[in-house]
N, C-alpha and C positions, 0 to 999 in steps of 0.2 A: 736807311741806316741813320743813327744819329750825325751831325755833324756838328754839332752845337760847338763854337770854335773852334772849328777845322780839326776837331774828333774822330779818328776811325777807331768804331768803335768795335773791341773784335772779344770780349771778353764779356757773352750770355749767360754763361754759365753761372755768371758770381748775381749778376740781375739785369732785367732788362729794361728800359724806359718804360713810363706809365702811357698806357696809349691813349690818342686825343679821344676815342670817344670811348675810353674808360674815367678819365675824367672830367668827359660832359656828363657820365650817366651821373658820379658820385655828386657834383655839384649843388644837385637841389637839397641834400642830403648835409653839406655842410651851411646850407641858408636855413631857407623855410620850414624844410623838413626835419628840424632837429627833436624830436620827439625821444622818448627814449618807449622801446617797442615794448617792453615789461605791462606796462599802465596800461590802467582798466579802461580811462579815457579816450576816445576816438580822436584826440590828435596824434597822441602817441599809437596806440594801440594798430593802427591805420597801417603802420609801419611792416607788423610782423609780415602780410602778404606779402609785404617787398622783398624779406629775409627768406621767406618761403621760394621765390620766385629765383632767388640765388642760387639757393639748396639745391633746386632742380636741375639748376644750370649746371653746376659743379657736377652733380649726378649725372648729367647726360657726359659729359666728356671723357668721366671716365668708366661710364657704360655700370653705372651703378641698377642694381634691379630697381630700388625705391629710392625717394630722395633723402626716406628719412637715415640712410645708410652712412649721412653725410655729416659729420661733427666740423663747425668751425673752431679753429684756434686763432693764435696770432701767429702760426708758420709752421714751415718745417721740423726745428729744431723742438716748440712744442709738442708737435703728431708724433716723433719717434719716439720722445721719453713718454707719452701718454700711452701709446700701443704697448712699447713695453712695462711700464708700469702696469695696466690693463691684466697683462700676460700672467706677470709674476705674482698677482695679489689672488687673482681669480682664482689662483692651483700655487697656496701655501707649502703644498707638498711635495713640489717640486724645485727642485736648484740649480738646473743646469741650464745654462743657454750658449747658444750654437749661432754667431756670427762671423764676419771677414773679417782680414786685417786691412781689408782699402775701403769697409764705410765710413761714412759721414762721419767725421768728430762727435754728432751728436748723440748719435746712437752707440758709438764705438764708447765715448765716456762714460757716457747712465751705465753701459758693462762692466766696465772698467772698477765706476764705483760701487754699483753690486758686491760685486769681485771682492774689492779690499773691506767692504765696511757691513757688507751683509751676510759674508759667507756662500755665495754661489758661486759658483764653476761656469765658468768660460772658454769653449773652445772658438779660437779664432784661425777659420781656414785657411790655404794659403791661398795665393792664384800663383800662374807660372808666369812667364815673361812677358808672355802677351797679355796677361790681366784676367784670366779666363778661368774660371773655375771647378773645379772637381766635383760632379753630382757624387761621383763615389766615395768622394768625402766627406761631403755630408752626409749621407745616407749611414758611413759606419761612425760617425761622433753621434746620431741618433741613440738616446736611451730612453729605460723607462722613469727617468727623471727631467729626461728636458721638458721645458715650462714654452720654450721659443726659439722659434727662429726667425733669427731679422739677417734677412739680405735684400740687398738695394736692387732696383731694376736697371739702371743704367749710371754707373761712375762720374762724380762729378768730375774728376782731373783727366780719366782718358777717354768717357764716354763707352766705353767698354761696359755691352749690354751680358746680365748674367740670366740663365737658361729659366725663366720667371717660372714659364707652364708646369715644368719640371719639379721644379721644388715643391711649389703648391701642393703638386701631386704627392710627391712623397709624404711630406708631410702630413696630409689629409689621408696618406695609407698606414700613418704612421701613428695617429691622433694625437701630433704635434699643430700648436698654434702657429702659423705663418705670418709674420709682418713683412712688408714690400716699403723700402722707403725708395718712393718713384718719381721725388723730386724734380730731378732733372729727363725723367719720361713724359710726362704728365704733359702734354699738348705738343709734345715730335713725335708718339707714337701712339697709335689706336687703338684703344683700348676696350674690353667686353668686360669688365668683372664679374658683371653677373655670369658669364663660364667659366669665371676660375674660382677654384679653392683658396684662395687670400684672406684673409679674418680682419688683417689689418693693412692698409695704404697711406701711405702720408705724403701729401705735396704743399706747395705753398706759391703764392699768386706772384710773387715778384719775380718768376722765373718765366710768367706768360704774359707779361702785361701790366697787372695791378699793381699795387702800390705794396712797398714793404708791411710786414708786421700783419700779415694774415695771411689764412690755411685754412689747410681742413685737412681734417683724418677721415677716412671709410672706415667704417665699423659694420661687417659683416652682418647682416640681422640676426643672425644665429650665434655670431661669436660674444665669448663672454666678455666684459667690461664693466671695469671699475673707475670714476673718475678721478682725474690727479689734479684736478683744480677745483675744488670744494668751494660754493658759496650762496648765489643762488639757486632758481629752479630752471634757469635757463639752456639753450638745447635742450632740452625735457630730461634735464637733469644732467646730463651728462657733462656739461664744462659751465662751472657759476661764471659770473661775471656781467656786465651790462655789455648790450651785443654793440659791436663798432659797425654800425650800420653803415656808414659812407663804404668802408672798406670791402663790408661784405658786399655790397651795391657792387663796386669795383672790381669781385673777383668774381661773381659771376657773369659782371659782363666780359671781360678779360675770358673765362672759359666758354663763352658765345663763340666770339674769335676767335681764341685757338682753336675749337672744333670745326668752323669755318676753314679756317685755313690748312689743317690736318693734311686733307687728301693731295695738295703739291706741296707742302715741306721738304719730305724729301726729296723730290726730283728738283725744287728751287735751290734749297739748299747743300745738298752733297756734289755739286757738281765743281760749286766754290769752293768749298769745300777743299775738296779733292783736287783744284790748279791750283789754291795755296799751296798745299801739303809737296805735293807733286816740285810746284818750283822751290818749295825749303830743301828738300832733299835732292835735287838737281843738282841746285847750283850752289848752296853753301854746302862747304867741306866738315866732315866729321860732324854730320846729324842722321839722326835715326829717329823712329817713327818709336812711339811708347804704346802700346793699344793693339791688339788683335786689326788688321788691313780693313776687315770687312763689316767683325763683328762688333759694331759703336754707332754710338748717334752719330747723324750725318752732317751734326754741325761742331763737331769735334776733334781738334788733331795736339795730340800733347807729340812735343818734339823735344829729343837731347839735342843738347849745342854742346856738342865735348868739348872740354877744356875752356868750356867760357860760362864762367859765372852767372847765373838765372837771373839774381836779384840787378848784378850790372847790366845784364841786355835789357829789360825793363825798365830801369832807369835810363838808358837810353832813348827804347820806345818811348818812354811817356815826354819826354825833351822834343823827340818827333812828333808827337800828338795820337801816339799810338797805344790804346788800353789791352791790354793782355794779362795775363797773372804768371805763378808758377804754382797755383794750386786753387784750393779752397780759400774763396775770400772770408771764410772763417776761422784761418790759420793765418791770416797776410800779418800778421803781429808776433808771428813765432816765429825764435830764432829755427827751431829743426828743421830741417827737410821734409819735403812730400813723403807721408809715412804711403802714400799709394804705390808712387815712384821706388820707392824702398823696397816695399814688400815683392816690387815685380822683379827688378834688377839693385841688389847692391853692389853698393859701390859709391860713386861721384854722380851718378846717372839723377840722383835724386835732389842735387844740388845745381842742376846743371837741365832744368827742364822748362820747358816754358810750354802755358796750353792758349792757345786760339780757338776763341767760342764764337760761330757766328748766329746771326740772327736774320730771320728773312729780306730784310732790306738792306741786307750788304750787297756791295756792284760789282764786278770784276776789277772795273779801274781803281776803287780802293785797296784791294786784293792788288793789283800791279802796286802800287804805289806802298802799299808795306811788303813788298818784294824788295821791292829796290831800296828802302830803308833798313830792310832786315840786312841786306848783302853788304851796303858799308858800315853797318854799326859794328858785323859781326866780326870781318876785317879787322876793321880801329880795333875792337877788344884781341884781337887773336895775334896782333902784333907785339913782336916783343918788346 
């Protein structure tokens, strides 16, 4: 775990440190190797096997059939507006799309702006309390105009995983396009794609290792696509631009290691996991768990603190040296509330939430040590 000035750092979810030998691998790549991989020239040109060698990487981890299935971007937030872009251009004749009310801000916006400035129709499904969502739901907002469906494979605020196989299926029974934003799946769970019907995937490397401001989308080899960044001929057309080779160095060694480390994730990590969780609702009063008990990543516990202010216990925590959120650290600048939190319970619950993301090198004795910080901060704030 990090400790870099007595740091506990307990918030994965939002990004995770660059690991030391993700960047020894990118090094030569900000010296000697600066090439750019386009050129005909064998200094540069030398480069592209490297980009190729990454592709593959990323392919193996999420169980892609080829590597060419693999589009880089510069992240998450690129892969979802590109998959659904993708979606909508390919089938003009279509205007309906069919997403949650607890994805990503990124994908949930590009809807949003559809919606108001393009004239398409959005159903946005619910979840119930626990965060879980209705196949039957989907299944009857299916018409023969939806263009997509984007639903995420695992929540970034409660970790609350949604029924992936299932949808796929539908969809592909349905000859609806399927996008997965699997951000925060993507190296805590095991993935095949080549056996599922998904068209479209989207993750990004600063939630495994690498360094911010790079990604990749999966693009089904059979599924249609259009590109949303026009320029060069590069990814063979698909995303212009000159390739950020260090980066992309970096996230296929990053998805090395996570595949590496895959098979004890979770038994490393849900057990801490689960003694954090366990002593919040023990022993601090008026808290409850946000998320389905069972069904969530294993390094994920969103918790209400009733009657006490999210943004004041974090400010707390961080005073103790403790990094946490109450959401998406792509909403940390918005006044509203967890629209996640919201859609599962309203009321104050959403204002009143705080999530703990671990990462495999957390200890137990940190875990003890933001117990005991959580139980007098929350005290102090709960006094009148």
């Amino acid at each position: 775990m990090p400790t870099l000035w007595g740091l506990i750092y307990l918030d994965h979810n939002a990004t995770t440190p660059v690991l030391p030998e993700v960047r020894e691998a990118m090094l030569p790549f900000l010296g000697e190797e600066w090439g750019n991989p386009s050129s005909s020239y064998r200094f540069g040109a030398k480069l592209k096997s490297k980009l190729e060698a990454a592709r593959e990487q990323v392919a193996d981890l999420v169980g892609a059939k080829v590597p060419r299935e693999i589009v880089f971007t510069s992240g998450g937030t690129e892969s979802n507006n590109t998959a659904i872009h993708a979606a909508i251009i390919s089938q003009p004749g279509k205007k309906h799309l069919v997403t949650s009310q607890v994805e990503h801000s990124s994908a949930l916006a590009y809807c949003q702006f559809l919606e108001k400035h393009h004239g398409y129709r959005v159903t946005y499904l619910p979840v119930d309390r626990e965060g879980l969502l209705s196949v039957a739901d989907l299944e009857n907002a299916l018409t023969d105009d939806t263009a997509l469906v984007s639903l995420m494979w695992a929540n970034n605020e409660t970790g609350v995983l949604f029924p992936v196989e299932e949808i796929a299926q539908i969809c592909r029974s349905r000859g609806v396009l399927y996008h997965c934003d699997a951000v925060q799946a993507v190296g805590k769970l095991p993935m095949k794609l080549k056996d599922l019907p998904i068209d479209y995937l989207s993750l990004t490397g600063h939630k495994i290792g690498a360094p911010k401001g790079i990604g990749a989308l999966y693009v089904h080899r059979k599924s249609p696509f259009v590109p949303f960044m026009h320029g060069g001929h590069q990814e063979r057309g698909r995303r212009g631009g000159t390739e950020n080779v260090p980066h992309l160095i970096g996230l296929g060694t990053a998805a090395v290691h996570a595949l590496k480390k895959l098979p004890a994730y979770d038994k490393t990590v849900r057990p801490l996991r689960d003694a954090l969780e366990k002593g919040i609702l023990s022993s601090i009063p008026d808290t409850e768990l946000n998320g389905h008990a069972t069904q969530r990543l294993a390094n994920t516990s969103n918790i209400t603190f009733h009657g006490i202010e999210s943004e004041a216990l974090l400010l707390l925590l961080d005073q103790a040296g403790i990094c946490a959120s109450s959401g998406s650290a792509c909403l940390a600048d918005s006044p509203d509330p967890s629209h996640v939190i919201a859609a599962m319970k309203p009321g104050a619950a959403a204002r009143q939430s705080v999530r703990f993301s671990l990462g495999l090198d957390v200890t137990s004795k940190r875990l003890d040590e933001t117990l005991r910080h959580l139980a007098d901060i929350t005290r102090t704030l709960a006094s009148p």
